[in-house]
C-alpha positions, 0 to 999 in steps of 0.5 A, a space after each residue: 876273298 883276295 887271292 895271294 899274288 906269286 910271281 912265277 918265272 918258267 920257261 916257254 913250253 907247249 906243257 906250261 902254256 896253259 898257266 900262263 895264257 889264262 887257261 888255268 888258275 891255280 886255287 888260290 893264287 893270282 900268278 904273275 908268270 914271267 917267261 924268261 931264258 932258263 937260265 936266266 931264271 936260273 941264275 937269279 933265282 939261286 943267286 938273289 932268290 928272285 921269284 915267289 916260285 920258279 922253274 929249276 935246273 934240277 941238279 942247282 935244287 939239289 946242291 942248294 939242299 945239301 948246302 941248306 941255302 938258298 932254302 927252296 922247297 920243290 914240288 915233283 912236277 918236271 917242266 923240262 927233259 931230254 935225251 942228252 945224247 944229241 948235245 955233245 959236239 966235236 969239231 969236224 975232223 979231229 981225233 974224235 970218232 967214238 964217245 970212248 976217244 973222250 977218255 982223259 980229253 978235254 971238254 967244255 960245259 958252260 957249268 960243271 953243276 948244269 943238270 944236263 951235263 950231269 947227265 951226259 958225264 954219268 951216261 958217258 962213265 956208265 956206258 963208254 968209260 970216260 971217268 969224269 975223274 980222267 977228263 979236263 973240263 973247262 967251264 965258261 960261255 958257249 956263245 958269250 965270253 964270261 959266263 960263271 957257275 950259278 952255285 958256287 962249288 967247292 969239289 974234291 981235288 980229284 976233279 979238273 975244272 977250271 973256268 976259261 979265260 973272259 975274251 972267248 967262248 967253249 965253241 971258240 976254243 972248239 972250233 981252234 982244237 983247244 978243247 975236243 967237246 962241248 956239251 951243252 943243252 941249247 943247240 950251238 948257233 954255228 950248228 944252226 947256221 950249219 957251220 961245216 966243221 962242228 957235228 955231233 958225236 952221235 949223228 944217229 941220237 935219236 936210235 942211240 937215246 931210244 936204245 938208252 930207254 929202252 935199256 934203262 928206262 930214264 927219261 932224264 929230269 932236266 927241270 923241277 918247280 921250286 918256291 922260295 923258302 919263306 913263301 913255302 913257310 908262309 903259305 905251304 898250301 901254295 906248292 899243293 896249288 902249283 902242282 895241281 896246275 902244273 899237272 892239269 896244263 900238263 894233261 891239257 896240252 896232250 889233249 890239245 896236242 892229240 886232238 887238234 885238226 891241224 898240226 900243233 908244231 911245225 913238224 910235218 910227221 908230228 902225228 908218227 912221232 907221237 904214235 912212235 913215243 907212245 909205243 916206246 914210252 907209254 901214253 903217260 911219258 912225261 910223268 909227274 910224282 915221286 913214284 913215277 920218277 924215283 929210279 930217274 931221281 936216283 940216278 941222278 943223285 948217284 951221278 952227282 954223287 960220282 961227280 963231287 956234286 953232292 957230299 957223302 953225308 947228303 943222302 936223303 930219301 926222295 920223298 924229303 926232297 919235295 913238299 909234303 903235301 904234293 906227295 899224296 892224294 885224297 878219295 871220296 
């Protein structure tokens, strides 16, 4: 019996590798991966719905369920998260100091809805009092002129955001002092190249983002899995395939990771880092499901509640966001 031909776009991760290298079929699917830029799939799926089924930024799933188009279905497996306190940059030598001196400044996102910048303007009202409300954000490419929201969004007149102008990039106008941060979820290339007048606002992240966990208990969703709404009306058992999949890559990777003779990354204290995670985070610190991840859901939703993001009416229970046949389990 033939199987149903998906086509499947991800991004290149340790934790998905084995859908795409072959080592896991998914029941009943013949799966045609495309590994892409994130957002790259992003922008064509929530634009042209491209794909039988895609990773997705997560914050673009809930704005594209609150409007009722484009019609996606999730499943609750999260390729991507992130501590975001790393990915805010400011210039060398400007006025900045503290993330409390960003009240009523200037900040550029590549876009308003980008799930990671949710994240960074929730953390930064909750925990230092920059009012999303009091700040200007300014939207466009970080390295490429021209970029634009995915989403077309249509926010409360409370909120300052405007696109940049098409001839330079949110890195450009930070490096002139037009803008005083960028928050953005790709490490900038002048950062890289290790330019001397951009640096983080948290130079120490790694015990900022440890004590964020350890006080809340988040460890931000970045990403979900959709299918396209007429191949989930078609073939509903399909998202009960793919989570099944993603969850086994998911544990298959640990185990590689755990046992292997030789590093698996090219990190020469791969093996601490791992013991220092499981100490703080538990064994299972990528968890998949509704339950494992309901207060992270929530908090989400608050922050694009706060941010204009999602209307007020919009308030479904977590369970209504993803497949119903991914929620449970069966026994023997």
């Amino acid at each position: 019996m033939s199987k149903v031909q998906l086509t499947l776009a991800s991004g290149d991760y340790d934790r998905v590798r084995p859908i795409w290298d072959g080592a896991l079929q998914g029941e009943g699917l013949d799966l045609n991966v495309i590994l892409l830029p994130v957002e790259e799939i992003f922008f064509r799926m929530a634009r042209y719905q491209e794909f039988d089924a895609s990773e997705m930024s997560f914050s673009s799933y809930l704005i594209s369920r609150s409007l009722g188009t484009p019609k996606l279905m999730a499943i609750p497996a999260f390729p991507s998260r992130k501590f975001r306190h790393a990915d805010i940059y400011i210039r060398q030598g400007s006025k900045i100091k503290n993330p409390e001196d960003l009240r009523g400044g200037r900040i550029g996102v590549p876009e308003y809805q980008m799930t990671a910048c949710v994240w960074v303007r929730g953390i930064l009202q909750e925990f230092y009092g920059v009012e999303a409300t009091g700040v200007q954000w300014f939207t466009g490419g970080t390295e490429t002129p021209g970029r634009e929201e995915r989403i077309k969004l249509t926010l409360p007149p409370e909120f300052k955001v405007q696109a940049i102008p098409d001839n330079t990039t949110l890195f450009e106008m930070l490096k002139q002092g037009e803008i005083d941060a960028v928050i953005t979820a790709r490490v900038p290339s002048p950062f890289v190249r290790g330019e001397k007048w951009i640096t983080r606002l948290f130079p120490d992240f790694k015990n900022v983002e440890k004590k964020y966990y350890e006080t809340t208990g988040i460890f931000p969703i970045m990403h979900t899995v959709v299918l396209r709404g007429d191949v989930y009306d078609k073939y509903p058992w399909a998202a009960q395939s793919l989570y099944k999949i993603y969850d086994q890559a998911k544990k298959l990777n640990m185990e590689r990771l755990l046992s292997a003779a030789a590093l698996p990354v090219s990190l020469p204290w791969f093996n601490y880092e791992m013991d220092e995670t499981f100490a703080l985070m538990g064994r299972d610190f990528w968890p998949f499901g509704v339950e494992s991840n309901r207060k992270t859901i929530a908090k989400l939703m608050q922050y694009m509640h706060e941010q204009g993001l999602l209307p007020t009416e919009f308030r479904p229970e977590i369970e209504d966001l993803f497949a119903p046949n991914t929620l449970g389990t069966f026994g023997v």
